[in-house]
C-alpha positions in Angstrom: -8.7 -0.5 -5.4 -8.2 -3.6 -3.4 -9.9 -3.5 0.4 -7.2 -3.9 2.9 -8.5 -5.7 6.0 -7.1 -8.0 8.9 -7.3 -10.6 6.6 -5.3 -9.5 3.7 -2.5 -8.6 6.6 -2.5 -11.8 8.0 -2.5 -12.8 4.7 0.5 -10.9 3.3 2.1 -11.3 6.8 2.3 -15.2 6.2 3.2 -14.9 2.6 6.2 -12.9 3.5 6.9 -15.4 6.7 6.1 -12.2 9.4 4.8 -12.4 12.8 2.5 -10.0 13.8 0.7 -9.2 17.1 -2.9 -9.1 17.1 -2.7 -5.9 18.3 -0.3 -4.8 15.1 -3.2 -5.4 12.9 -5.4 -2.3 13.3 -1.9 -0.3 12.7 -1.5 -2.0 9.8 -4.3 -1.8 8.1 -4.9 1.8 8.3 -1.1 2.1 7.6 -1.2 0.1 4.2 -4.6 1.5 3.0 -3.2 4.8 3.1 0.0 4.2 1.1 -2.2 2.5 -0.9 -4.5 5.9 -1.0 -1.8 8.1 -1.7 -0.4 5.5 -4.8 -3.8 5.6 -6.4 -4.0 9.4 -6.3 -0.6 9.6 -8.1 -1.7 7.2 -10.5 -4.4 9.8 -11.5 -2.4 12.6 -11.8 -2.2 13.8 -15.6 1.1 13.3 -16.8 0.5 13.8 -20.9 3.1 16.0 -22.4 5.6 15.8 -19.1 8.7 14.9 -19.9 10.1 12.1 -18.0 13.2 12.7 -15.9 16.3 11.2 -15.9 19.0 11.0 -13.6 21.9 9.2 -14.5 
């Protein structure tokens, strides 16, 4: 998993043309790595043999 720091979210901030406040970054961070957190444990779940659901 990547390490999400104050630098990749200044990094990503200017990327995507954001201001933030120094004081956003700390929020950030900890906001980020846990969405990132919470991706990776879905990405482990076992899924062989579910079938994949379709609404339509």
């Amino acid at each position: 998993m990547v390490e999400v720091n104050e630098a990749l979210i200044r990094k990503v901030a200017a990327l995507s043309m954001l201001k933030l406040e120094e004081s956003e970054l700390k929020d950030y961070v900890r906001s980020i790595a846990g969405i990132l957190g919470h991706v990776e444990q879905l990405s482990s779940v076992n899924t062989d043999g579910v079938e994949p659901l379709l609404y339509g």
